[in-house]
N, CA and C atoms as an extended XYZ file, in Angstrom:
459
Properties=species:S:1:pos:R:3:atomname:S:1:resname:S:1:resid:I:1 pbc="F F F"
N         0.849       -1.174        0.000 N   UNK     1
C         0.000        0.000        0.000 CA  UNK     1
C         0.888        1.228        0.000 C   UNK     1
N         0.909        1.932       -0.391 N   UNK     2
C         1.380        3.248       -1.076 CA  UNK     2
C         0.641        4.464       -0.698 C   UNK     2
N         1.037        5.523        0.254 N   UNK     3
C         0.855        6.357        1.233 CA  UNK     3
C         0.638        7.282        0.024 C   UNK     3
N        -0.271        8.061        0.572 N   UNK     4
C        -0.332        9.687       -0.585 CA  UNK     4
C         1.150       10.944        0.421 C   UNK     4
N         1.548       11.144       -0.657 N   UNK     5
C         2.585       12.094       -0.109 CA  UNK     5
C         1.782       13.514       -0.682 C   UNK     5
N         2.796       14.569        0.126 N   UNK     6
C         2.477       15.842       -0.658 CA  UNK     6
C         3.457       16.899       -0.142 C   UNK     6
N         3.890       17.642       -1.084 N   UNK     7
C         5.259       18.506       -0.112 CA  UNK     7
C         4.708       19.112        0.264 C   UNK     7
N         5.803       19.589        1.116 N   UNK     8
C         5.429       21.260        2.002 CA  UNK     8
C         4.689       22.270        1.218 C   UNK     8
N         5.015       22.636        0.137 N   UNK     9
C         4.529       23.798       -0.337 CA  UNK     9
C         3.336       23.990       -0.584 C   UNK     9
N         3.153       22.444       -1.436 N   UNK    10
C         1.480       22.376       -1.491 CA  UNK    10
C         0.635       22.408       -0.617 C   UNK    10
N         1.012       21.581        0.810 N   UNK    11
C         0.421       21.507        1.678 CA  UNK    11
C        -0.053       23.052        2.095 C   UNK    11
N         0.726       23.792        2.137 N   UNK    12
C         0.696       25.217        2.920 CA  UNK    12
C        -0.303       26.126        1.718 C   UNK    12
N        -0.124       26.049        0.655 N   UNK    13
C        -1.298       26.727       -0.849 CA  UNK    13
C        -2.487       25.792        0.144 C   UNK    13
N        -2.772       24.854        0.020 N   UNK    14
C        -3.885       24.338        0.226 CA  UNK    14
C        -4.363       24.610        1.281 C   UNK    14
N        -3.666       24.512        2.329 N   UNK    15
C        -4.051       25.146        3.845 CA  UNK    15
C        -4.694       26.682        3.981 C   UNK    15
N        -3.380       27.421        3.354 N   UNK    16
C        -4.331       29.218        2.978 CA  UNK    16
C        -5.099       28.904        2.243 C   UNK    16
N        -5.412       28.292        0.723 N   UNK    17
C        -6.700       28.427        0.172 CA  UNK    17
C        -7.920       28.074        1.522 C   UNK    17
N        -7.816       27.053        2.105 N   UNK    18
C        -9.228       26.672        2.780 CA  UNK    18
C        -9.252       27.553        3.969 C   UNK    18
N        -7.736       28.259        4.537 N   UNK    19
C        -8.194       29.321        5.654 CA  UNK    19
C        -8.756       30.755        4.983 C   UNK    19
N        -8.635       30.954        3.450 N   UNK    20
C        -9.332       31.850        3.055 CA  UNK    20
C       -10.356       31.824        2.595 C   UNK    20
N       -10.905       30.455        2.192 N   UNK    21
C       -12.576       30.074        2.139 CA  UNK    21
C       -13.164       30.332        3.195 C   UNK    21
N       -12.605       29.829        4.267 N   UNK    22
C       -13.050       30.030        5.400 CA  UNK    22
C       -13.909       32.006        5.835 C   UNK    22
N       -12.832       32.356        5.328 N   UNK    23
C       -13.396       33.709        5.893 CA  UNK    23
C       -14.485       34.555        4.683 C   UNK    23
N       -14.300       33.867        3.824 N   UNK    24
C       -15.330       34.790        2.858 CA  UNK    24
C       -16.806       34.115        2.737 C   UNK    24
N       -16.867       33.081        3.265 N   UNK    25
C       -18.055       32.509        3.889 CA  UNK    25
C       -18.497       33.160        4.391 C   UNK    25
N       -18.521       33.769        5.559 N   UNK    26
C       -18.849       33.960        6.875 CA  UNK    26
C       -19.497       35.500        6.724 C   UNK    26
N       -20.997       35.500        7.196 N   UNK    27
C       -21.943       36.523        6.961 CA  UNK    27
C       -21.684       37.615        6.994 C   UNK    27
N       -21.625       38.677        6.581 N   UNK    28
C       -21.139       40.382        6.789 CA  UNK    28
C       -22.483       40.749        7.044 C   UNK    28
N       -21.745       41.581        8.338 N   UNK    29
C       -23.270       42.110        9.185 CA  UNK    29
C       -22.336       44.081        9.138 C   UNK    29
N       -24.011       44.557        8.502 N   UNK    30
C       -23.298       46.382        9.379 CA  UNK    30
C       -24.978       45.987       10.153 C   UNK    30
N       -24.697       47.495       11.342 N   UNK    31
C       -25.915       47.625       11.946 CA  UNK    31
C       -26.311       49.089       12.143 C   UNK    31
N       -27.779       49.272       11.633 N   UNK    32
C       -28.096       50.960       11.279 CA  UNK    32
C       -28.903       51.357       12.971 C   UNK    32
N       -28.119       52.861       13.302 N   UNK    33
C       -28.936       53.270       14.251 CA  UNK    33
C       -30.637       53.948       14.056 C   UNK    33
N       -31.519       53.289       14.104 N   UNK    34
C       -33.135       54.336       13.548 CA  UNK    34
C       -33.363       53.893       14.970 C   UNK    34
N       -33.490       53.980       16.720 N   UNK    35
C       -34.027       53.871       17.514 CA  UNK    35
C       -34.228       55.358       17.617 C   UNK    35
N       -34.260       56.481       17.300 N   UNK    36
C       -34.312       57.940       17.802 CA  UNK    36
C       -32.932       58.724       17.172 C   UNK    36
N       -33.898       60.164       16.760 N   UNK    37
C       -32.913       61.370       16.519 CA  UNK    37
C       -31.716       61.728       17.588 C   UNK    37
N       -32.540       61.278       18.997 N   UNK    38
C       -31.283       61.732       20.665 CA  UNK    38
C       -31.019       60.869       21.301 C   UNK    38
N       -30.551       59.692       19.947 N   UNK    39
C       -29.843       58.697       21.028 CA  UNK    39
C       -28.637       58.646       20.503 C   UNK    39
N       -27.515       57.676       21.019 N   UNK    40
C       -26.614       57.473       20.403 CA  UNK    40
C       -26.213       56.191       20.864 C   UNK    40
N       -25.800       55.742       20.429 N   UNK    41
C       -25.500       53.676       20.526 CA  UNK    41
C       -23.850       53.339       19.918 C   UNK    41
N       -23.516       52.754       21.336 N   UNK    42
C       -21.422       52.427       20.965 CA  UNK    42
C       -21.584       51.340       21.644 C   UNK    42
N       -20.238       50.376       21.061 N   UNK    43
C       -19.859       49.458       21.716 CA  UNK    43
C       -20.573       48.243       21.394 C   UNK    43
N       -21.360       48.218       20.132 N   UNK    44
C       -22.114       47.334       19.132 CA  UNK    44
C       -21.431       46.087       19.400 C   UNK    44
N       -22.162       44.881       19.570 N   UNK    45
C       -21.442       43.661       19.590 CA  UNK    45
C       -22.528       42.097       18.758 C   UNK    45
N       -22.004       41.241       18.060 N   UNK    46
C       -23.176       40.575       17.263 CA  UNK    46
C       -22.250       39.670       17.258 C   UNK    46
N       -22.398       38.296       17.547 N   UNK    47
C       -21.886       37.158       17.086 CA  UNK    47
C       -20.285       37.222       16.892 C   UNK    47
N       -19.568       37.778       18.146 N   UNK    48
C       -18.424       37.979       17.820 CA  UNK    48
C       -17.586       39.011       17.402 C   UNK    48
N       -18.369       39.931       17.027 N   UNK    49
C       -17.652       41.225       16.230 CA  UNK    49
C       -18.323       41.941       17.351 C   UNK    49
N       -17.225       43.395       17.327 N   UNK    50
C       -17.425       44.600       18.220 CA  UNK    50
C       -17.110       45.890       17.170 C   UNK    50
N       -18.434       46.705       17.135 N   UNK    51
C       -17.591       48.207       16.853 CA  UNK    51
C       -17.832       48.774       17.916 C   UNK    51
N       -16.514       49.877       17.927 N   UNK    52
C       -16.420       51.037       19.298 CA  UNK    52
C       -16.890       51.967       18.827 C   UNK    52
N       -17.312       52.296       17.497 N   UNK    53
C       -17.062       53.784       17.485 CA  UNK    53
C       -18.991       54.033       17.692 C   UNK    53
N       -18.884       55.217       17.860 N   UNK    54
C       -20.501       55.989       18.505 CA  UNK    54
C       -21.149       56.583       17.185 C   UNK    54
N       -22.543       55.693       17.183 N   UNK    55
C       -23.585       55.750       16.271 CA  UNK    55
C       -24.336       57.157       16.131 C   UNK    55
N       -24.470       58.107       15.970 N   UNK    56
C       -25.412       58.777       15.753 CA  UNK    56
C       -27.255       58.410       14.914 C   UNK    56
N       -28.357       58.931       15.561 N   UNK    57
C       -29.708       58.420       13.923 CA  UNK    57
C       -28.934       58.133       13.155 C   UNK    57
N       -29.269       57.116       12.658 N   UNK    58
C       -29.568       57.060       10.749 CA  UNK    58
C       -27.801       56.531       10.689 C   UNK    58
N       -27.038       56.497       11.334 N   UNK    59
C       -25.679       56.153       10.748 CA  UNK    59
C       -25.640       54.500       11.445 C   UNK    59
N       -24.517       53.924       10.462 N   UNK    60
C       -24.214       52.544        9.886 CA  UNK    60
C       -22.665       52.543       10.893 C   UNK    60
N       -22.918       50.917       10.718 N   UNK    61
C       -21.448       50.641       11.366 CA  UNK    61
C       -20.845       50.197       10.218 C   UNK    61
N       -19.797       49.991        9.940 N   UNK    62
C       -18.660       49.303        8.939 CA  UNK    62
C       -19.432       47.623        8.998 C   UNK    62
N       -19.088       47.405        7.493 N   UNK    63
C       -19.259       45.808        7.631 CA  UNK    63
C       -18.044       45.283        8.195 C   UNK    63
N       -18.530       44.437        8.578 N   UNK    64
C       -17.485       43.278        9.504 CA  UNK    64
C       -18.218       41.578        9.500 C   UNK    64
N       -17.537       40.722        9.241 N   UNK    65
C       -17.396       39.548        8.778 CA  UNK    65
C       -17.710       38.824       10.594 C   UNK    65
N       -18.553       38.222       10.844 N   UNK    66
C       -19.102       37.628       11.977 CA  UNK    66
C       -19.418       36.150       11.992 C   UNK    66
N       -19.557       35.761       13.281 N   UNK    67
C       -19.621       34.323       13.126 CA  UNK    67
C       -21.309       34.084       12.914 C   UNK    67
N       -21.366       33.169       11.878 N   UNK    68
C       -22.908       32.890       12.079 CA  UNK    68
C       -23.843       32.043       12.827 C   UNK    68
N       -25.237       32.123       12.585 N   UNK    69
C       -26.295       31.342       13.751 CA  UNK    69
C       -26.829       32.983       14.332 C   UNK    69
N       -27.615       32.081       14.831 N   UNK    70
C       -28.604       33.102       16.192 CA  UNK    70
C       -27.604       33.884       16.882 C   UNK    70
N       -28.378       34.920       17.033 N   UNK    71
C       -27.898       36.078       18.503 CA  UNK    71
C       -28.560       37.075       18.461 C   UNK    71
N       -28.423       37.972       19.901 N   UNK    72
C       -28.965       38.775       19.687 CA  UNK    72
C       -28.318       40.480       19.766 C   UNK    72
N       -27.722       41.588       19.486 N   UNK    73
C       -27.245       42.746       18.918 CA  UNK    73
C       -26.981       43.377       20.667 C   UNK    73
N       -25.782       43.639       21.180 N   UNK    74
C       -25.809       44.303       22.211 CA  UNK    74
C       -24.729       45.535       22.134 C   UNK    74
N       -25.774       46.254       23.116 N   UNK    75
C       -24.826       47.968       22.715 CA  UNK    75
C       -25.302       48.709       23.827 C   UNK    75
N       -24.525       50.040       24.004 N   UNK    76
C       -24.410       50.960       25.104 CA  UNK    76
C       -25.133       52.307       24.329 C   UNK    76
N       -26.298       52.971       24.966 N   UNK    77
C       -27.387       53.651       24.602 CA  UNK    77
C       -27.396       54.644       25.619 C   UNK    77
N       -27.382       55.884       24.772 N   UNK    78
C       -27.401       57.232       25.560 CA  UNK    78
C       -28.309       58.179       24.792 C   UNK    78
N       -29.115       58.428       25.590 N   UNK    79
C       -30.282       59.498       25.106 CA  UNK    79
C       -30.304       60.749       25.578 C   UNK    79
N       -29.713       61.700       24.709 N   UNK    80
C       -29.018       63.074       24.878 CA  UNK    80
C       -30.370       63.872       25.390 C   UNK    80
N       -31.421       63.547       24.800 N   UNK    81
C       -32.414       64.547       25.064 CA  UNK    81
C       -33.315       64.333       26.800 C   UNK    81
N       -33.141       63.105       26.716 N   UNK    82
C       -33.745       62.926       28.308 CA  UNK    82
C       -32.558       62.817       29.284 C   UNK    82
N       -31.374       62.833       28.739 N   UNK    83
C       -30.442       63.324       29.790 CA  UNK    83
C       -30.391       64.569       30.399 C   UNK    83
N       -30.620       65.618       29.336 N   UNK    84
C       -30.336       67.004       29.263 CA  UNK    84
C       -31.754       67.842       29.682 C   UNK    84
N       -32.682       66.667       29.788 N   UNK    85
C       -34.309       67.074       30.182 CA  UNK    85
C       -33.903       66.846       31.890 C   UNK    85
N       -33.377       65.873       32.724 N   UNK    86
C       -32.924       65.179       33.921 CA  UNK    86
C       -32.114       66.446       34.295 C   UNK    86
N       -30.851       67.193       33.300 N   UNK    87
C       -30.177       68.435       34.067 CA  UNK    87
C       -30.860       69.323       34.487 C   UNK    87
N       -31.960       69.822       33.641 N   UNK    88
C       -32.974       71.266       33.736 CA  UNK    88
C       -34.064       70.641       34.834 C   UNK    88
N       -33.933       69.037       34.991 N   UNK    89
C       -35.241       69.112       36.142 CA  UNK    89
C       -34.226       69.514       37.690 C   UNK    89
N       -33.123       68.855       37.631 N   UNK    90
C       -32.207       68.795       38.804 CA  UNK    90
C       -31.978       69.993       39.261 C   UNK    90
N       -31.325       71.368       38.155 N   UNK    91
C       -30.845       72.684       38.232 CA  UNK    91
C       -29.858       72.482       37.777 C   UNK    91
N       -29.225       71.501       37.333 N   UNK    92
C       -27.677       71.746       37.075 CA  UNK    92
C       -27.376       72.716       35.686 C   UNK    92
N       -28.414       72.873       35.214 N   UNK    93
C       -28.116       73.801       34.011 CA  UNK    93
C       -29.017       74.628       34.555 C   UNK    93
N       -28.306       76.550       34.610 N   UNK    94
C       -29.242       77.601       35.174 CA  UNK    94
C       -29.850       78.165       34.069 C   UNK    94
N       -29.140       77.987       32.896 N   UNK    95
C       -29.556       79.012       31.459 CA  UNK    95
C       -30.885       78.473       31.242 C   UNK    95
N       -31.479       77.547       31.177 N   UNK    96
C       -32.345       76.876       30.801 CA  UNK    96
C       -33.260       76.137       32.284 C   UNK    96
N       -34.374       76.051       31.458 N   UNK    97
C       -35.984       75.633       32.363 CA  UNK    97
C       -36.477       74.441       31.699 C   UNK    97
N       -36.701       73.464       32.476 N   UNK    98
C       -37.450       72.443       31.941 CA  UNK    98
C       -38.534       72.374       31.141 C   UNK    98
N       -38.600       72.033       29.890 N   UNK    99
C       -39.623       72.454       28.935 CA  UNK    99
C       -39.575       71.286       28.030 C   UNK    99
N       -40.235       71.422       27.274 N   UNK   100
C       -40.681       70.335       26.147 CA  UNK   100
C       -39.842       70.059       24.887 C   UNK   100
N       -38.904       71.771       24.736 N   UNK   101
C       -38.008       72.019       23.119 CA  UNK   101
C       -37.137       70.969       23.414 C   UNK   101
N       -36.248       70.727       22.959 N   UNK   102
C       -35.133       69.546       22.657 CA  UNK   102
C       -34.188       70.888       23.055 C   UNK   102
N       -32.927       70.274       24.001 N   UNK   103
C       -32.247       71.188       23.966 CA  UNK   103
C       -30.654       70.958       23.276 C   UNK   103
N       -30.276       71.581       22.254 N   UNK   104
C       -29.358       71.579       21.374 CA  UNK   104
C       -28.120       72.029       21.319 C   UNK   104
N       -27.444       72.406       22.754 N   UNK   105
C       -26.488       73.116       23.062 CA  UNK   105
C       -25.826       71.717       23.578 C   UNK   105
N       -25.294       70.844       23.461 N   UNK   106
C       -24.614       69.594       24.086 CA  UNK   106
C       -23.302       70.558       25.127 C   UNK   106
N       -22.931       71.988       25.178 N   UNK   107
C       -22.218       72.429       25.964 CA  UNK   107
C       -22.645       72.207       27.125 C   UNK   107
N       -23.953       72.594       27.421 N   UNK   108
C       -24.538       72.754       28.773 CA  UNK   108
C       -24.224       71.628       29.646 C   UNK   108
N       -24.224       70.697       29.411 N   UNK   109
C       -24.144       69.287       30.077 CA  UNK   109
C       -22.911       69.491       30.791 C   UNK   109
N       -23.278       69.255       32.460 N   UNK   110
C       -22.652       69.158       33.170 CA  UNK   110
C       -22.118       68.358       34.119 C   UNK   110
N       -22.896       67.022       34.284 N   UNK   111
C       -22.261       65.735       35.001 CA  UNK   111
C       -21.938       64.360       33.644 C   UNK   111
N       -21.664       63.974       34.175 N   UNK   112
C       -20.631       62.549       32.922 CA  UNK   112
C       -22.134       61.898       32.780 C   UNK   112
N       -22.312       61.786       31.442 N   UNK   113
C       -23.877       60.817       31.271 CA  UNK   113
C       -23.294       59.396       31.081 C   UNK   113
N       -24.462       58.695       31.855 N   UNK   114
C       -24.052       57.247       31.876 CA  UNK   114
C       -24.613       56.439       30.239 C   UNK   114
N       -24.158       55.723       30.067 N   UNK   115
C       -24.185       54.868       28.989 CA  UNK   115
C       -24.929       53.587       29.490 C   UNK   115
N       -25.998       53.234       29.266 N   UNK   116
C       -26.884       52.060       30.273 CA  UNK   116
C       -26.542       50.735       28.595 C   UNK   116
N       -26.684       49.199       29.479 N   UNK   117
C       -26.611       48.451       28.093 CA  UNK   117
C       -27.767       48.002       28.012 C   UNK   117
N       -28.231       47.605       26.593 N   UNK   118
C       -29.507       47.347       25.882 CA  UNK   118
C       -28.863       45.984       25.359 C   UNK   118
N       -29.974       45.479       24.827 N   UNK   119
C       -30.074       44.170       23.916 CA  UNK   119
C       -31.242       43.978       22.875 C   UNK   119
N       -30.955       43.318       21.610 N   UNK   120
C       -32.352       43.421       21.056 CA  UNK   120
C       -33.287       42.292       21.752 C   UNK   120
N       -34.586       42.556       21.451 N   UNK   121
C       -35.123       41.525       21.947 CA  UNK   121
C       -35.238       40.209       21.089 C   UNK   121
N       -35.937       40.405       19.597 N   UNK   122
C       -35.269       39.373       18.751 CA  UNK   122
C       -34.258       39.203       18.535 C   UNK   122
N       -34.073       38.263       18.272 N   UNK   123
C       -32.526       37.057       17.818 CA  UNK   123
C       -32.552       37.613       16.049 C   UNK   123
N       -31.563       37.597       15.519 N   UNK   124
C       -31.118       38.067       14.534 CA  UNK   124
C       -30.514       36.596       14.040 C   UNK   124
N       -30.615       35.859       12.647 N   UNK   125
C       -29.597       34.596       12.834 CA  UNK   125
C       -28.993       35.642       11.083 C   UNK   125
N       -27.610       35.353       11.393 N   UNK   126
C       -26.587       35.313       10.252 CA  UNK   126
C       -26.709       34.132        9.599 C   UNK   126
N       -26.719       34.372        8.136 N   UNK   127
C       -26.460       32.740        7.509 CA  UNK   127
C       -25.192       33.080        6.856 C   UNK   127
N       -24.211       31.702        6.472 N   UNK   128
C       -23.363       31.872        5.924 CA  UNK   128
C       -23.008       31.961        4.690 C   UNK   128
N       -22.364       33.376        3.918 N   UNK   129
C       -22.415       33.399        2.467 CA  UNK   129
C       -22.726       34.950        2.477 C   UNK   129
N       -23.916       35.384        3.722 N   UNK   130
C       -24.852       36.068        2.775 CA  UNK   130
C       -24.368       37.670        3.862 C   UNK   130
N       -25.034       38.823        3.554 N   UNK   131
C       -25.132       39.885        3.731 CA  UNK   131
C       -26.102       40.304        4.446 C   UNK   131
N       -26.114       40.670        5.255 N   UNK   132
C       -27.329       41.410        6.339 CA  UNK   132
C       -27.003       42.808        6.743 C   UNK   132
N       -28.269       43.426        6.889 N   UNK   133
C       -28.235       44.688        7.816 CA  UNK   133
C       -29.428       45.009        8.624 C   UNK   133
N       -29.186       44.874        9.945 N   UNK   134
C       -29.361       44.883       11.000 CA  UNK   134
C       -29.779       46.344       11.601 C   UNK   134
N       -31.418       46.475       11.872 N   UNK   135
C       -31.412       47.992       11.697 CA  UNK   135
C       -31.979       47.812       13.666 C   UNK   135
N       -31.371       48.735       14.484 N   UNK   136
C       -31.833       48.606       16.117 CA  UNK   136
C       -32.816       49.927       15.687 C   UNK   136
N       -34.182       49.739       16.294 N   UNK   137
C       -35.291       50.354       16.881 CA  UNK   137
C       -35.544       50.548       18.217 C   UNK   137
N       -36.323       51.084       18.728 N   UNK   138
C       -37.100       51.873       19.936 CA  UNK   138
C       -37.715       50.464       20.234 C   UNK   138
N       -38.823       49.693       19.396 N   UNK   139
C       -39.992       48.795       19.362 CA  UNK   139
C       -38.574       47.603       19.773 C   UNK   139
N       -37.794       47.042       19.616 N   UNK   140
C       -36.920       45.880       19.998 CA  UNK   140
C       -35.685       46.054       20.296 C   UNK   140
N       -35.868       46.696       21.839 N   UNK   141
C       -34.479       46.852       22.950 CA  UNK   141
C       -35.472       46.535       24.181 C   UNK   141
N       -34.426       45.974       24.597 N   UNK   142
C       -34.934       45.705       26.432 CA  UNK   142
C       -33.271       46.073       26.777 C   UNK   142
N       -33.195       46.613       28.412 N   UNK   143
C       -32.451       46.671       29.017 CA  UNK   143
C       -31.511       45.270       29.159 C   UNK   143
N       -29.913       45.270       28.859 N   UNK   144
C       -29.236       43.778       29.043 CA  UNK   144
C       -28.359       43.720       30.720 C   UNK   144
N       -29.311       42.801       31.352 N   UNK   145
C       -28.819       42.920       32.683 CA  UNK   145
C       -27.861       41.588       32.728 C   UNK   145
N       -27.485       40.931       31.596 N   UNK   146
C       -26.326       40.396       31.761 CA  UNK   146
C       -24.864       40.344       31.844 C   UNK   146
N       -25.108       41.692       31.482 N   UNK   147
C       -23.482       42.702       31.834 CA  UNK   147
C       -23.839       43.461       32.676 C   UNK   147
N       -22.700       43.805       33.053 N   UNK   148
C       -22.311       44.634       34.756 CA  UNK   148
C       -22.732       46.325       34.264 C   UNK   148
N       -23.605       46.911       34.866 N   UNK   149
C       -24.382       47.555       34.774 CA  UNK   149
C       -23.314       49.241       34.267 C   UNK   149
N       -24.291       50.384       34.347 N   UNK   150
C       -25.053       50.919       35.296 CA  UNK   150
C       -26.310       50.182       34.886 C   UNK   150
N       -27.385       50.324       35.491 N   UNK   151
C       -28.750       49.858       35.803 CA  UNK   151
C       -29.292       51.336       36.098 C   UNK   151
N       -30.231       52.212       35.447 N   UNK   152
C       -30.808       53.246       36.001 CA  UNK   152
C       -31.922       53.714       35.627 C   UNK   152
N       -32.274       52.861       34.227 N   UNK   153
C       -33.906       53.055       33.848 CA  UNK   153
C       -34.393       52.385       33.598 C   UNK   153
C-alpha cells in the first residue's frame, strides 16, 4: 500500500486556500442606528464582532465579517435629550428651564452621562455566504442585565 505524499509547499497553498474560504463565507453584518434622533448607541457587539465607534440616527457601522447562527445585537445607549431634560429638572443647568423644546447646546451638560446596556429583543440569525443589515429600533431593545451595569432606567 502506497501512502499519498504531498510537499510542504502544497500543503501550505492548500491550507491558505481553505483558511481563506473560510473567511469569505462567513456573513457580513453592518448595523443601522433608527431607535431615535437623541440617542446614540457604541460598543455594538453581534456574534463575535465589536464596533467602538458611537452611532449617531440614521448612521451605519462598517461591515465586519461575523460568526454565524442566532444572537442577539448588544450595545451601550445614551439618550441626549432625556439626559439634558434630567439636568434642567435637577438645576444643574441655570440658562435653561425644563420644557418640552429639545435642547441643542450639548455644551450645557454638566455631570458625565451614563451609557446604560440594551439588547435586542429578537434574535437576529446570520447565515453563511450572505449579507445582512441589522437595523436597532425603539420597538426591539430591552435593558441587558447580563453585563455589569449601570442599571438606572
Amino acid at each position: 500500500m502506497t501512502g499519498f505524499k504531498i510537499n510542504r509547499s502544497s500543503f501550505l497553498i492548500i491550507l491558505t486556500t481553505l483558511s481563506l474560504s473560510c473567511e469569505t463565507i462567513e456573513p457580513e453584518i453592518i448595523i443601522v442606528n433608527e431607535i431615535g434622533n437623541h440617542v446614540l448607541v457604541k460598543d455594538i457587539s453581534f456574534n463575535g464582532c465589536l464596533w467602538t465607534s458611537v452611532l449617531a440616527y440614521g448612521e451605519t457601522t462598517s461591515p465586519k465579517q461575523c460568526m454565524s447562527g442566532p444572537g442577539r445585537i448588544r450595545f451601550q445607549r445614551f439618550d441626549v435629550e432625556e439626559y439634558c431634560r434630567i439636568q434642567a429638572e435637577q438645576g444643574y443647568i441655570d440658562s435653561i428651564c425644563y420644557c418640552d423644546d429639545p435642547i441643542e447646546d450639548p455644551t450645557l451638560i454638566n455631570d458625565i452621562p451614563l451609557w446604560f446596556r440594551y439588547q435586542t429583543i429578537k434574535t437576529r440569525t446570520a447565515k453563511l455566504g450572505h449579507f445582512h443589515i441589522f437595523i436597532l429600533t425603539t420597538e426591539d431593545q430591552e435593558q441587558d442585565f447580563s453585563a455589569p451595569g449601570p442599571f438606572g432606567h
